[in-house]
C-alpha positions as MATLAB code, in Angstrom:
seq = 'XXXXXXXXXXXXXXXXXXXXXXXXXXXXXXXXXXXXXXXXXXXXXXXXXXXXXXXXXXXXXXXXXXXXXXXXXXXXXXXXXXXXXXXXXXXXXXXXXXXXXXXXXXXXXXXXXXXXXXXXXXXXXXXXXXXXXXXXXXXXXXXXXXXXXXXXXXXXXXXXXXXXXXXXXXXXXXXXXXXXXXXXXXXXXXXXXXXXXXXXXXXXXXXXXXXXXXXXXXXXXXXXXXXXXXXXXXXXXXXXXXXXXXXXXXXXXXXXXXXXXXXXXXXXXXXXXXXXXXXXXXXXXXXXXXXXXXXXXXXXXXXXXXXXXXXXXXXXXXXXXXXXXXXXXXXXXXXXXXXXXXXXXXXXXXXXXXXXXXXXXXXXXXXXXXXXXXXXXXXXXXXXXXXXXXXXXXXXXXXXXXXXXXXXXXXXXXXXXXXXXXXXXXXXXXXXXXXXXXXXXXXXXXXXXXXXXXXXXXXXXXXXXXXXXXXXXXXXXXXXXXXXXXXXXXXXXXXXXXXXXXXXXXXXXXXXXXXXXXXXXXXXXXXXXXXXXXXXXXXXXXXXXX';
ca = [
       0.000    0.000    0.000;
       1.343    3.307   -0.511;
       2.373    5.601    2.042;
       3.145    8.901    2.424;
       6.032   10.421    4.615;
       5.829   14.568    5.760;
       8.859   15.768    7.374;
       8.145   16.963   10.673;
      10.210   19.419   12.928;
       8.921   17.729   16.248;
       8.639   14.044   15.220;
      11.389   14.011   12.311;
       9.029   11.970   10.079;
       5.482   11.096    9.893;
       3.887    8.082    7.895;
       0.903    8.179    6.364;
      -1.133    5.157    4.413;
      -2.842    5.759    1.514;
      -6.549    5.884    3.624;
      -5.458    8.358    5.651;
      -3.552   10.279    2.937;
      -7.102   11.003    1.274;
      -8.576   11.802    4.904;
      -5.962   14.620    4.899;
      -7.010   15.879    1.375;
     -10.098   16.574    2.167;
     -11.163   19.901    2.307;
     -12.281   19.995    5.952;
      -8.504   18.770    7.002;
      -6.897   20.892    4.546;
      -8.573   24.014    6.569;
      -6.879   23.318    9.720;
      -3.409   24.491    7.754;
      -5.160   28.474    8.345;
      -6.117   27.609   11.758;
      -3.617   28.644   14.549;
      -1.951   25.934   16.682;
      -1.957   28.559   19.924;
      -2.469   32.549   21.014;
       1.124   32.274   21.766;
       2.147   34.499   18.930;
       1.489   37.900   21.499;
       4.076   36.818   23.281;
       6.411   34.135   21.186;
       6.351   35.367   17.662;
       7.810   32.287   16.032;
       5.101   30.251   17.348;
       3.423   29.894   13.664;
       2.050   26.633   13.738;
      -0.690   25.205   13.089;
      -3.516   23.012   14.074;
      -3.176   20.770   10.576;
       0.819   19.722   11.816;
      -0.607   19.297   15.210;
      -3.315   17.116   13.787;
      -0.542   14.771   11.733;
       1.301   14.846   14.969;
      -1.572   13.269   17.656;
      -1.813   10.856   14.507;
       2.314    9.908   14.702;
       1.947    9.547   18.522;
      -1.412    7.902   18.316;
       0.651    5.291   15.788;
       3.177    4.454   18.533;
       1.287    4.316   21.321;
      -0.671    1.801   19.991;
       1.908   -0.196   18.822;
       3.408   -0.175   22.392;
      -0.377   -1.435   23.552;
      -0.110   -4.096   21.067;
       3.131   -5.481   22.220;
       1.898   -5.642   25.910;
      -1.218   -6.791   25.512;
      -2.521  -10.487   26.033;
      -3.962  -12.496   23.003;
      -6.940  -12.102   23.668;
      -6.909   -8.071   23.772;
      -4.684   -8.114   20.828;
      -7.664   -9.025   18.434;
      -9.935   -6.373   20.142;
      -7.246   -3.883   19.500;
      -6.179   -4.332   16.282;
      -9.998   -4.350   15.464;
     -10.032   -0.752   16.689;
      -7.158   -0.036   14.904;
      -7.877    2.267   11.956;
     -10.746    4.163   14.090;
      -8.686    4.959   16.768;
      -5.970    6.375   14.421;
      -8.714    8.440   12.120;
     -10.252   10.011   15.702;
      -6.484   11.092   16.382;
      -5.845   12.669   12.871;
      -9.719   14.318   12.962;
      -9.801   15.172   16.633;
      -9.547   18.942   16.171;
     -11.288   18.820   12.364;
     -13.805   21.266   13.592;
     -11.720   23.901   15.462;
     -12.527   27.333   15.551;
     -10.308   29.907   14.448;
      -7.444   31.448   16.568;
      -7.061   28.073   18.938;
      -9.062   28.566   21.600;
     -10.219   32.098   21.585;
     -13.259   31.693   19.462;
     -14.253   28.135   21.034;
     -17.279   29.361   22.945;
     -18.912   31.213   20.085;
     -20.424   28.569   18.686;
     -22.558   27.824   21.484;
     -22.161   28.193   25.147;
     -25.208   26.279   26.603;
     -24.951   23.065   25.244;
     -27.409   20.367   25.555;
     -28.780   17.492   23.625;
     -31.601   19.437   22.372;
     -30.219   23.209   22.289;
     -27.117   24.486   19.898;
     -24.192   21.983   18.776;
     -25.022   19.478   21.908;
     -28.440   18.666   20.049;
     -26.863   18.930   16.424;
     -24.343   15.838   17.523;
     -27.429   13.532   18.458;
     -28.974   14.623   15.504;
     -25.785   13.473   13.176;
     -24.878   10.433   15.328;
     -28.934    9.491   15.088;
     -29.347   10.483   11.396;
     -25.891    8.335   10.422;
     -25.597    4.307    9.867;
     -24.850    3.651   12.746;
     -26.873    0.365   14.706;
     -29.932    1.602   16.729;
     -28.896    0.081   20.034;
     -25.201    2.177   19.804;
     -27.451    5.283   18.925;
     -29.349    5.222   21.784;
     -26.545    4.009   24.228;
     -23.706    6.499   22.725;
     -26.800    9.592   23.567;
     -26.874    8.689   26.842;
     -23.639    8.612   27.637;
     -23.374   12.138   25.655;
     -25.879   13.547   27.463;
     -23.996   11.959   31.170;
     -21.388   13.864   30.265;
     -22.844   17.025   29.946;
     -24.394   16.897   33.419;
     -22.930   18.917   35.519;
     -25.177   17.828   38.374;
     -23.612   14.199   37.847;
     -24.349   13.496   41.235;
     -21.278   11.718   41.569;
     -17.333   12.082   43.589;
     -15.912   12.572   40.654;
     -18.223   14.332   38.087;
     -17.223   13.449   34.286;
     -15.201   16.043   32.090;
     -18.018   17.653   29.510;
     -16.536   17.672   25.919;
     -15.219   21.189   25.005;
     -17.017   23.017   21.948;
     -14.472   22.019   19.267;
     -14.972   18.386   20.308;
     -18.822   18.506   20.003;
     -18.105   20.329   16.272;
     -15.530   17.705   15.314;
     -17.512   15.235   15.918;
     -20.623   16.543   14.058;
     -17.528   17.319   10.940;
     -16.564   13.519   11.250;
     -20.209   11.988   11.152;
     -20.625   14.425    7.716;
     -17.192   12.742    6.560;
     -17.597    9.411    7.523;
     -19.398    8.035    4.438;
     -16.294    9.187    2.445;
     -13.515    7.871    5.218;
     -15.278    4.750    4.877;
     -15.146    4.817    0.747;
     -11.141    5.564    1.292;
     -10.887    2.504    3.833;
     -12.626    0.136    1.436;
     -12.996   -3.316    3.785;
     -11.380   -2.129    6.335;
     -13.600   -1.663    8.875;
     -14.514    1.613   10.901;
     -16.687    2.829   13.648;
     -17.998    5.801   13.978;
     -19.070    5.090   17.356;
     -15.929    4.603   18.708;
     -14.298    8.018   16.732;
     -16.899   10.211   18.253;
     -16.332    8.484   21.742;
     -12.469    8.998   21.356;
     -12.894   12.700   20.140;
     -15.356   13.919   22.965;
     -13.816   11.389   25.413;
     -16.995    9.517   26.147;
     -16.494    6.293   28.064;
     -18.761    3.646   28.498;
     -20.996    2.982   31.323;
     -22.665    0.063   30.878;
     -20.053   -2.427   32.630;
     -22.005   -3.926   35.046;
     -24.512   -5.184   33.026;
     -22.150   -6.524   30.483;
     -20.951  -10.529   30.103;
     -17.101  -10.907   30.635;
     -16.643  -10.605   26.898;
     -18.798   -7.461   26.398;
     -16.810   -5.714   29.181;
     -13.640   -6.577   27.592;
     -14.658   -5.233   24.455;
     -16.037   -1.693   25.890;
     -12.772   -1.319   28.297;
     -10.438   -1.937   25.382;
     -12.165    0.718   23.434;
     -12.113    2.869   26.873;
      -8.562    2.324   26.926;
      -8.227    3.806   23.071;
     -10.529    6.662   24.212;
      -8.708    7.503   27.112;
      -5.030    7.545   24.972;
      -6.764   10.490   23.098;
      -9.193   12.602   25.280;
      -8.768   12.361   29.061;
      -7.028   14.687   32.134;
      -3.648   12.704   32.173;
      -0.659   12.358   29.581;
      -2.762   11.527   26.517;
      -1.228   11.864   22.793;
      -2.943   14.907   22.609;
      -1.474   16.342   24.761;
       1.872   15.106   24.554;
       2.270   16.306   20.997;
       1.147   20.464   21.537;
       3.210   19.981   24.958;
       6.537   18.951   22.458;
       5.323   20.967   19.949;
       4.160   24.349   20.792;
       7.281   24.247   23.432;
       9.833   23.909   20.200;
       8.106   26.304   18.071;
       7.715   29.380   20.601;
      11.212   28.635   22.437;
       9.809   28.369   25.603;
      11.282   24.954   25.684;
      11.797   25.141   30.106;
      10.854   21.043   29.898;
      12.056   18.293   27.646;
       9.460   15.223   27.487;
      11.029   12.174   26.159;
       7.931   11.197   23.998;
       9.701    8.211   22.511;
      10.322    6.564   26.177;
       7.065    7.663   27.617;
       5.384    5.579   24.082;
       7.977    2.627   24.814;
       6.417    2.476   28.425;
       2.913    2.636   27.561;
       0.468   -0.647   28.939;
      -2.568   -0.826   29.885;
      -4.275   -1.750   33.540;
      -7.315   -3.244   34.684;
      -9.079   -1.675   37.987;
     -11.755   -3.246   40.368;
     -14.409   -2.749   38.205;
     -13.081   -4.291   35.227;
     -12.318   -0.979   33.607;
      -9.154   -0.622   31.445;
      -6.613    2.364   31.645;
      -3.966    3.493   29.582;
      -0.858    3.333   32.387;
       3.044    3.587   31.842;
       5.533    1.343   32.733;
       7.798    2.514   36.084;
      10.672    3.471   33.963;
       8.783    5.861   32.584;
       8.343    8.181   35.820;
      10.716   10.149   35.261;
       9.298   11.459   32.169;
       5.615   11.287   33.522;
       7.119   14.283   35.954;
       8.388   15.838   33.054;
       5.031   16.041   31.774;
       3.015   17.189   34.606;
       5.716   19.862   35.071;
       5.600   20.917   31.377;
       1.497   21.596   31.348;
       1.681   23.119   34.413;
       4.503   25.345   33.893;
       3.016   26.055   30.294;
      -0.511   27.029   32.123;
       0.959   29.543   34.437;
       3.891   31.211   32.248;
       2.405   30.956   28.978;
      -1.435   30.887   29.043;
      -2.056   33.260   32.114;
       0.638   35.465   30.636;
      -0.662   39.207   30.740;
       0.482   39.871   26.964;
      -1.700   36.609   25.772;
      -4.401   37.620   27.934;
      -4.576   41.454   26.409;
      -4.627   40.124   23.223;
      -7.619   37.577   23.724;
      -9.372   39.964   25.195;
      -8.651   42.714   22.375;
      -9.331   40.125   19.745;
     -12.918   38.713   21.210;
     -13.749   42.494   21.513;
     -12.578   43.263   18.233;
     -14.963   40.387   16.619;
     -17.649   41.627   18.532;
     -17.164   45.257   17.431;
     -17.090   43.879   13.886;
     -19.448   41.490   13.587;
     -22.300   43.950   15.076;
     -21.205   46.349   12.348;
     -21.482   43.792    9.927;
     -24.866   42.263   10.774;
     -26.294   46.057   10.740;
     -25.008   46.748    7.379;
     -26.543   43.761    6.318;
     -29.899   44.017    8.148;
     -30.061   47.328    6.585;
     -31.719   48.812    9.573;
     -28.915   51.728   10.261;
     -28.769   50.831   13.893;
     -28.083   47.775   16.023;
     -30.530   45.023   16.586;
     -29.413   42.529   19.216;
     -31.422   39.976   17.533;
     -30.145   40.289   14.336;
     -26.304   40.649   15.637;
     -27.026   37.410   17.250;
     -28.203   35.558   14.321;
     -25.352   36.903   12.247;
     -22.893   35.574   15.117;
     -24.594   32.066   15.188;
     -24.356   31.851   11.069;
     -20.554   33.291   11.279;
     -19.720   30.569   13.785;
     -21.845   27.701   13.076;
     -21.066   23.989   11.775;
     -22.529   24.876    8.275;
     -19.723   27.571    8.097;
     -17.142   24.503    8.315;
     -19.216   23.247    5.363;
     -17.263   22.552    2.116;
     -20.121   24.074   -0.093;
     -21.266   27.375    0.488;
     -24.792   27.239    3.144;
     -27.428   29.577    2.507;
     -27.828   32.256    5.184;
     -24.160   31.864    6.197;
     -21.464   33.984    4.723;
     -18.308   32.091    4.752;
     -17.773   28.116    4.143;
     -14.781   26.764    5.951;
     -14.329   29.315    8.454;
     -10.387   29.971    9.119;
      -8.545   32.797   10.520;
      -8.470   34.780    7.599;
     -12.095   35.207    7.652;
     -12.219   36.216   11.049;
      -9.238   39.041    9.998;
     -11.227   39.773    6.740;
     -14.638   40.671    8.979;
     -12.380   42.787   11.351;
     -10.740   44.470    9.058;
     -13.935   45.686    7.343;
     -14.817   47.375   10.822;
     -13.813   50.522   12.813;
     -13.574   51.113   16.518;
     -10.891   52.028   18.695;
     -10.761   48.278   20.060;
     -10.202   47.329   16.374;
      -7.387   50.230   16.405;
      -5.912   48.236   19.580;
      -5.842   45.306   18.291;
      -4.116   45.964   14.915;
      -1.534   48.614   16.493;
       0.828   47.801   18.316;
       1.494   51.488   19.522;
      -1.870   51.898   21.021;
      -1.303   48.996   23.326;
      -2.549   48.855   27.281;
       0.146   48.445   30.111;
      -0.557   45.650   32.526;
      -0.727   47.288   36.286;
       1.045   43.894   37.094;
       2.213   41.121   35.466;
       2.242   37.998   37.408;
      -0.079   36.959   40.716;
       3.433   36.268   42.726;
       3.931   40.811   41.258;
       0.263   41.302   42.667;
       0.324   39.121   45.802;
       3.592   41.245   46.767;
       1.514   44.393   46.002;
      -1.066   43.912   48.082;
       0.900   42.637   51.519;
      -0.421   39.619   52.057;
      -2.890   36.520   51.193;
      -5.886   38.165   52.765;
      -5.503   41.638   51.080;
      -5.058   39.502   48.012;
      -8.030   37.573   48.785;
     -10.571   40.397   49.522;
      -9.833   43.256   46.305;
     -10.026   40.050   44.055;
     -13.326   39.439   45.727;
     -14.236   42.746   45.967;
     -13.574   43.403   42.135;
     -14.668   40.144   41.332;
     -18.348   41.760   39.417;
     -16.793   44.034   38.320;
     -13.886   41.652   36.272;
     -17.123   39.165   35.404;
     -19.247   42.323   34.003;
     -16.651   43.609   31.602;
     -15.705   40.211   29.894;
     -19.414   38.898   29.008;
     -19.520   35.490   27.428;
     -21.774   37.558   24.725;
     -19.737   39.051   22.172;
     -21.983   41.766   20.838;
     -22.796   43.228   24.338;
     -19.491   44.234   25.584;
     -19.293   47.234   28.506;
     -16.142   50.019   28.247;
     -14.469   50.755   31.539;
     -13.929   54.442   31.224;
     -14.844   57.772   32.403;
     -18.416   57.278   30.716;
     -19.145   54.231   32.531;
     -22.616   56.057   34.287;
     -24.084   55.653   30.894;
     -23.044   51.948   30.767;
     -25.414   48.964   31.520;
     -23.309   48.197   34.740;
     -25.141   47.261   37.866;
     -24.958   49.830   41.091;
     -22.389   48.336   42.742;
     -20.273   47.826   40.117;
     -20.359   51.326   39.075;
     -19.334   52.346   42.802;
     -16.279   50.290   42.468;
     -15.684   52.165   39.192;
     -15.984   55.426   40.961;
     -13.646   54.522   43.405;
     -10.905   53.718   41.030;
     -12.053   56.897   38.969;
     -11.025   59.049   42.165;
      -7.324   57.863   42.012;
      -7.134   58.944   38.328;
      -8.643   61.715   38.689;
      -6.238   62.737   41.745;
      -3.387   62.072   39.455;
      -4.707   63.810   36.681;
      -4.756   60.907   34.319;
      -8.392   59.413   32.095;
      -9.833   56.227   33.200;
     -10.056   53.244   30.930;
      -9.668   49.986   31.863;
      -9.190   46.726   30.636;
      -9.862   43.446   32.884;
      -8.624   40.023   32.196;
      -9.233   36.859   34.502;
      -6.401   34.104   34.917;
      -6.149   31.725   37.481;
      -3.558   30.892   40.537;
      -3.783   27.400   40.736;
      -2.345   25.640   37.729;
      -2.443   21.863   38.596;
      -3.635   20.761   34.956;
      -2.913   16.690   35.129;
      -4.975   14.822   37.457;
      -1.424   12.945   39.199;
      -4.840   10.607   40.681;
      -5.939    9.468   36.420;
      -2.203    8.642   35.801;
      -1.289    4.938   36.252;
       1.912    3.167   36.820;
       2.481   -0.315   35.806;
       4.757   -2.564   37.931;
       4.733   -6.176   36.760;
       1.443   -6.705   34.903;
      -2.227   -5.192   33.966;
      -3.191   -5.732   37.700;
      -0.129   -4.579   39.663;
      -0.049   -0.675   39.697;
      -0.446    2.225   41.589;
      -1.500    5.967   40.310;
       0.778    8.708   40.660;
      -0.768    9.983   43.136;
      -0.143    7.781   45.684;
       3.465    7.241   44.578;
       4.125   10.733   44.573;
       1.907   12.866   46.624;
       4.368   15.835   46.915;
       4.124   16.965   43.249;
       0.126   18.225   44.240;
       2.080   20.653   47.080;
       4.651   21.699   44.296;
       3.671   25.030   42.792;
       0.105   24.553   43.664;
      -1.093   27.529   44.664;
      -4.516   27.841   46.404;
      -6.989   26.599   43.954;
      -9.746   28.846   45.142;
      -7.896   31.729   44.578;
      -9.096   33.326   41.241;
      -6.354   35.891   39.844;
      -7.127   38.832   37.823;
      -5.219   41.754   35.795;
      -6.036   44.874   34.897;
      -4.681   47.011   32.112;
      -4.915   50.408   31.766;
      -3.756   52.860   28.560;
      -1.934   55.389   31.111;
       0.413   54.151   33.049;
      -0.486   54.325   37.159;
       1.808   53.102   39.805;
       0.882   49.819   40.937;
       2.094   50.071   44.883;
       0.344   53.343   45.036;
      -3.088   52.007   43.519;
      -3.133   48.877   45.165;
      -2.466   51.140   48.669;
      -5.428   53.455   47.147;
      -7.808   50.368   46.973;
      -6.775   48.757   50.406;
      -7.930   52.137   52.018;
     -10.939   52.898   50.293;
     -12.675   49.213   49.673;
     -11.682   47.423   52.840;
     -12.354   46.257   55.626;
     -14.967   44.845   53.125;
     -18.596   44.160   54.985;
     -19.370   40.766   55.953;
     -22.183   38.892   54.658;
];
């Protein structure tokens, strides 16, 4: 069969057969080359990749990992595996098929309450139940869906909900999957078990299941767990490597080629199988959890990256309202129609191959997103695209702003205190956004937010300076791999241990307090931080208690 092999930076070569190859041809695929890997770029310039490398890279990982399965696994899991084979491979290549533009920036603007019968929740039952798939792994495959979007799972450990760019994957890959299957010919896929692997949905019929049955479903919980869960899967493994290479910030080498050597499998109380790594891979595993979290809190909660998310979701709000009044020809805003023109802009037919009616862009990339900003005016637009006009952080890390404000406590109570305030002025809702300046009376804001604004209006005033703020919320905590959902292998699938309980001091290590929610605030004159932060202590606190 012929193969093709791309030249990779991070994994030297990659290997493609000739099924695949035509998966990667397609025009859905082919857009991820104009979708951005990261929002790294504010702060790391180089980092220009994308998420079509990244996507040929889970592949290449995916590929060894389950070769090192294989090799460890009894006969009689060998045969379930390599029955798995080619879907567990196409859910790693089409994992991020139906990203949204600018990596994660955009993600919640395709819908942000999402249930089985509102927005892209109920547009996934409606693909999985309108596709060949048998009747009884329709109905079974829903339910599980809709477990894992309960957040009332009433349960000590609630599952992980699917993230938007899973949900719209998945509904890309149902669309493709009469094609995949045409390029696979008699080799078997399931499309049950790609959509389980993309949105990391588990099974949880075990207990009900004969010995065989349960084999089956943990095998293929195994595969879904390599891909999509809260511990080192190939997912994450590859951006880890690769967005660390491409930016520079390379602070943590992961051996991926031991970790993939050390990869088994184990088998818990209740029959369940999870991916686990051999003990002479621990070394890396540390590497790993070090790597995401260090990534988390350097990189992600990084006051330059945070400016710019915020400039660019205000600058596609600022645009897109323009847009949809131009359009509506109305010659002012309608929230109505802004919203409509929002849901068509980011919508699963826009990741459509043929142009939709009623939507004004097919395959929605990056460019499209520049192309609709570009077309509008505002000074957030003028922010965004010059660099001169740029915001100065009043701090730039929480270790800056804990040493600010004196101690924990202080820290504590203006983050609480501000708290509404920091909520109000970054609304899930692009096309309603509120200004933090000296015209903030005239602004939908609630009382007591505006009171807080008047407070910090008083300082500027006193040093002559013009209020206008800017608000972004990061976190303290960065613990971002479950150490409890990684296991370690000793002998064979039943003798292990998690990392947890091997390792307990990594959770004290650069924790943090997880309740502690972090916040900065930008401002386009520059104010002295000691002196503000003294300002707020004596105006806002002691704050009353409730």
């Amino acid at each position: 069969m012929k193969t093709k092999i791309i030249k990779d930076a991070v994994h030297k070569y990659i290997e493609l057969d000739e099924p695949f190859w035509k998966t990667v041809n397609t025009a859905e695929f082919q857009r991820l080359r104009w979708i951005e890997q990261t929002s790294y770029r504010a702060l790391y310039p180089a980092a220009r990749h994308d998420r079509f490398i990244h996507s040929l890279g889970v592949f290449h990982l995916g590929k060894k990992a389950f070769s090192s399965l294989l090799e460890n696994a009894r006969k009689r899991e060998k045969d379930l595996l390599n029955a798995n084979k080619d879907s567990f491979l196409l859910a790693c290549l089409l994992h991020d098929v139906g990203h949204a533009p600018f990596s994660h920036t955009c993600e919640d603007f395709f819908d942000n309450k999402i249930t089985i019968t509102k927005g892209i929740g109920k547009e996934l039952v409606e693909a999985v139940e309108a596709s060949e798939m048998p009747s009884n792994e329709k109905e079974i495959l829903v339910a599980d869906f809709t477990r894992l979007l309960d957040k009332s799972a009433d349960t000590s450990k609630p599952p992980k909900p699917p993230a938007p760019h899973e949900i719209v994957s998945s509904i890309v890959v149902a669309k493709m999957f009469p094609d995949c299957c045409a390029y696979f010919g008699s080799r078997p896929l399931s499309l049950n078990l790609i959509i389980r692997c993309i949105i990391g949905c588990t099974h949880t019929t075990y207990q009900k299941d004969d010995k065989n049955v349960k084999r089956e479903k943990g095998i293929k919980d195994c595969l879904i767990r390599l891909l999509n869960s809260s511990t080192s899967d190939v997912d994450k493994l590859d951006y880890l490597a690769r967005d660390a290479q491409m930016s520079g910030y390379d602070s943590v080498a992961i051996d991926t080629d031991r970790l993939m050597k050390g990869l088994c499998y184990v088998i818990d109380d209740q029959g369940q199988y999870h991916p686990a790594f051999k003990k002479s891979a621990l070394s890396v595993i540390e590497n790993v959890i070090a790597a995401k979290n260090s990534v988390a809190k350097w990189i992600l909660n990084h006051p330059t990256i945070i400016y710019e998310r915020i400039l660019l979701r205000r600058s596609i709000g600022v645009a897109l309202k323009q847009l949809a009044t131009q359009k509506s020809g109305e010659g002012k805003p309608d929230d109505n129609v802004t919203d409509a023109f929002i849901k068509s802009v980011f919508s699963t037919q826009s990741l459509s191959v043929a142009p939709q009616e009623g939507h004004p862009v097919r395959l929605l990339t990056d460019g499209d997103i520049l192309h609709f900003i570009k077309q509008a005016k505002s000074p957030h637009i003028d922010e965004f695209l010059n660099r001169s006009k740029r915001r100065h952080p009043v701090w730039k890390s929480a270790e800056e702003y804990a040493n600010l404000c004196g101690d924990k406590e202080n820290a504590f109570k203006i983050a609480s205190y501000l708290g509404p305030l920091v909520d109000a002025s970054n609304p899930p809702d692009i096309s309603n956004l509120i200004t933090l300046d000296d015209s903030f009376e005239q602004s939908d804001l609630s009382d007591e937010n505006k009171k807080i604004l008047k407070t910090i209006q008083q300082f500027f005033k006193k040093h002559g300076k013009q209020m206008d703020l800017l608000f972004g919320k990061a976190k303290r905590s960065f613990i971002m791999i479950n150490p409890d959902d990684i296991y370690i292998s000793f002998s064979d699938e039943k003798d292990f241990s998690t990392y947890k309980q091997l390792c307990d001091s990594i959770l004290v290590q650069g924790s943090g307090d997880p309740a502690f929610q972090f916040f900065y605030m930008f401002t386009k004159e520059v104010i002295d931080a000691k002196e503000f932060i003294s300002w707020l202590l004596r105006e806002i606190l002691p704050l009353p208690t409730n």
